[in-house]
C-alpha positions in Angstrom: -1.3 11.1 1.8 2.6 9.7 1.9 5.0 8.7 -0.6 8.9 7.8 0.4 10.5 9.0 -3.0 9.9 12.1 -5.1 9.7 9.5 -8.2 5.8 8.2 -9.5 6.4 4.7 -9.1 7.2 4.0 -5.7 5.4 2.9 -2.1 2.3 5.3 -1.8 -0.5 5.5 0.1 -4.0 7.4 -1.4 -6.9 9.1 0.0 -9.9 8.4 -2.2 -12.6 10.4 -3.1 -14.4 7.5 -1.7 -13.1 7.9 1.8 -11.3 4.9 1.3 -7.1 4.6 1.3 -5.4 3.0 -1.8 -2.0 1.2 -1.6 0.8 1.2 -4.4 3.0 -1.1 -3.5 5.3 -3.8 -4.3 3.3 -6.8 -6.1 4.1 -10.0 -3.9 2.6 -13.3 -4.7 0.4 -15.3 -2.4 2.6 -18.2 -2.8 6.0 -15.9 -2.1 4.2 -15.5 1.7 2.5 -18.5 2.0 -0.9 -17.4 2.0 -4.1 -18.4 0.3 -6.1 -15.3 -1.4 -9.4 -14.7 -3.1 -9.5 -14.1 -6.5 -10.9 -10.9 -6.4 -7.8 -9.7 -4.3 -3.9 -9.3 -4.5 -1.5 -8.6 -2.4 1.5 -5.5 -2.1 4.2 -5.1 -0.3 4.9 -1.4 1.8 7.9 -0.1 3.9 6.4 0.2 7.5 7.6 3.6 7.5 5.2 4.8 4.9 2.1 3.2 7.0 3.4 5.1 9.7 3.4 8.2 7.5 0.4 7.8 6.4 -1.4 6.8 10.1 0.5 10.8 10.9 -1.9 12.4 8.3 -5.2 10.7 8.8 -5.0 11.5 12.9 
């Protein structure tokens, strides 16, 4: 849906088969943030222009 680089490994945001969106981000730590998480979950971190982006080509 959007990427900000031409490389593989960079901020990207996914649409599913699943109708779902997927994230690849930065991998921040709970702690680095001061939140608390469940286990089951993790955190990433995104340039706001790439949710922006990607808001352009679900509308």
């Amino acid at each position: 849906m959007a990427k900000l680089c031409v490389a593989s490994d960079c901020p990207t945001v996914y649409r599913t088969n699943r109708d779902t969106v997927v994230v690849q981000g930065y991998r921040v730590s709970a702690d680095e943030i001061g939140l608390t998480l469940p286990q089951n979950e993790t955190l990433v971190e995104i340039p706001p222009d790439l949710l922006a982006l990607a808001a352009r080509s679900i509308i």
